[in-house]
C-alpha positions as CSV (number, residue, x, y, z in Angstrom):
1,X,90.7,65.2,175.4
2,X,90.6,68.8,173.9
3,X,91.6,70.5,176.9
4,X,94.7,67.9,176.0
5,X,95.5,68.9,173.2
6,X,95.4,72.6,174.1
7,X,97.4,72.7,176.4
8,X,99.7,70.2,174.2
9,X,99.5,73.0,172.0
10,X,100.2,75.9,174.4
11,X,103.1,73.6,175.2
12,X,104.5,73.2,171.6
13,X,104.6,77.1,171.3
14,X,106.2,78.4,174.3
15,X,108.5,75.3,173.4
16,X,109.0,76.7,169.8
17,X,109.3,80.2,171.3
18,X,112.2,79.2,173.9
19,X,114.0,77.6,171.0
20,X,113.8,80.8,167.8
21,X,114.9,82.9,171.2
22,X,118.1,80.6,171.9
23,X,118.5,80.2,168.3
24,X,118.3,83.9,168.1
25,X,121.2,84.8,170.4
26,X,123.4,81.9,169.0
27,X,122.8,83.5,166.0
28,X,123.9,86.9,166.9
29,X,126.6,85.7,168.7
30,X,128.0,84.1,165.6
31,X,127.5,87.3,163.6
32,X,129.7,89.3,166.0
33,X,132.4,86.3,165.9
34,X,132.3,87.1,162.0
35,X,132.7,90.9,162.5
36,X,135.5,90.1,164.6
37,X,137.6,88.0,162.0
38,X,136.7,90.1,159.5
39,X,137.9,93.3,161.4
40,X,141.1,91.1,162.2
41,X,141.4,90.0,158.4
42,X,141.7,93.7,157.3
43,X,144.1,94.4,160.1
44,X,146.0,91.7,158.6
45,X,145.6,93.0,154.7
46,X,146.8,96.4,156.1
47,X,150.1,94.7,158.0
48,X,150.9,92.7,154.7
49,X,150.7,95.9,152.5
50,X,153.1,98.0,154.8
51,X,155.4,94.8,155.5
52,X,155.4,94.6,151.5
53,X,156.2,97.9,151.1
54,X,159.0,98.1,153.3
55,X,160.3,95.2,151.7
56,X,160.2,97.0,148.6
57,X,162.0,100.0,150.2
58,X,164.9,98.1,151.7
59,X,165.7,96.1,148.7
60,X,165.7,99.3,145.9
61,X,169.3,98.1,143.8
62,X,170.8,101.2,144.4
63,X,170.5,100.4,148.2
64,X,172.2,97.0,147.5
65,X,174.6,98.1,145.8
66,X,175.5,100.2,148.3
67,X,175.7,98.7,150.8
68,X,177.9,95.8,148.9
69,X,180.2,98.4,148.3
70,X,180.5,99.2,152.1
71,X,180.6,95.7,153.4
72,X,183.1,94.4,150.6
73,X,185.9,93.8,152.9
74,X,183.4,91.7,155.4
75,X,181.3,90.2,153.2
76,X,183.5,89.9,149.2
77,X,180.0,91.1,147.8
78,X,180.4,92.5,144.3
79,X,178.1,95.0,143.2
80,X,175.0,93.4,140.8
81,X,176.3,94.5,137.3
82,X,174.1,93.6,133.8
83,X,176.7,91.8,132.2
84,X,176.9,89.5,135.3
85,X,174.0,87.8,134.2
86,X,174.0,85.1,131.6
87,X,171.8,83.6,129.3
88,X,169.5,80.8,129.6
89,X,171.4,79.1,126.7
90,X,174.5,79.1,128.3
91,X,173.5,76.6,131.2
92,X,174.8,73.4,131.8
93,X,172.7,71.0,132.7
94,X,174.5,67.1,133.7
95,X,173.6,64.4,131.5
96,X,172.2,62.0,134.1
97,X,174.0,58.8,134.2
98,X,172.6,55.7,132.1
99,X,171.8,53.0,134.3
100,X,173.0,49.1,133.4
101,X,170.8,47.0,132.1
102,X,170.4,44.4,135.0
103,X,166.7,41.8,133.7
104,X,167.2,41.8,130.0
105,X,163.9,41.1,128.2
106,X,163.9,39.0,124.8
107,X,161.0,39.9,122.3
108,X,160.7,38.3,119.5
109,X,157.6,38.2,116.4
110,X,157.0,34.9,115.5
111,X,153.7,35.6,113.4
112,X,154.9,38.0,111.6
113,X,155.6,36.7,107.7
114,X,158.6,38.5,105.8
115,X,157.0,37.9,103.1
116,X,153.7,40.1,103.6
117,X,153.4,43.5,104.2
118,X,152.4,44.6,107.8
119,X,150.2,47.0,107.2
C-alpha cells in the first residue's frame, strides 16, 4: 500500500509539474499578446496626435477664408466675419403646437366643506 501511494505521489508531481510548465508558456504567451496591443495602442495615440494636428493646420481661419475667397464663384461661400454671428437671445425657437383635448376627465371634490378651511 505505501509503495501505492508513492508512486501516487510521484505521479501527482510530475502531473503538477506538466501543468505550472504549460501554465507557464500560456502565460508568457499572453504577456507578449499584451506587449503587442500595447505597442499598437501607442502607434495609434501617435496617428491620432498627427491626424489632430493636421486637422488643426488645414482649418487655421485665415486658410478658410481664403480659400472662400477663391472658390466664391463655385461655391457663393462668404468669408466668416464677427458680426455674422448672432446672439443666443435672438433665436427663434417654434412654439410646438397644442394638441386637442380628445378623453376629457371630470374631477370633482365632494368631501370638501366650503365652509371649513382646508388646511
Amino acid at each position: 500500500m505505501r509503495g501505492f501511494l508513492y508512486v501516487f505521489a510521484a505521479l501527482a508531481v510530475i502531473a503538477s509539474g506538466f501543468w505550472a510548465y504549460q501554465e507557464n508558456y500560456t502565460t508568457q504567451a499572453a504577456v507578449r499578446e499584451v506587449r503587442g496591443l500595447y505597442t499598437e495602442i501607442g502607434a495609434a495615440h501617435d496617428r491620432l496626435q498627427m491626424l489632430r494636428a493636421e486637422w488643426a493646420y488645414l482649418n487655421r481661419p485665415d486658410r478658410l477664408a481664403d480659400l472662400a475667397d477663391l472658390n466664391f464663384d463655385r461655391l457663393g461661400l462668404l468669408s466668416l466675419q464677427p458680426e455674422a454671428f448672432g446672439h443666443v437671445d435672438q433665436i427663434i425657437y417654434p412654439i410646438p403646437p397644442i394638441q386637442p383635448i380628445t378623453d376629457p376627465i371630470e374631477i370633482s371634490n365632494d368631501t370638501l366643506d366650503l365652509g371649513e378651511d382646508p388646511l
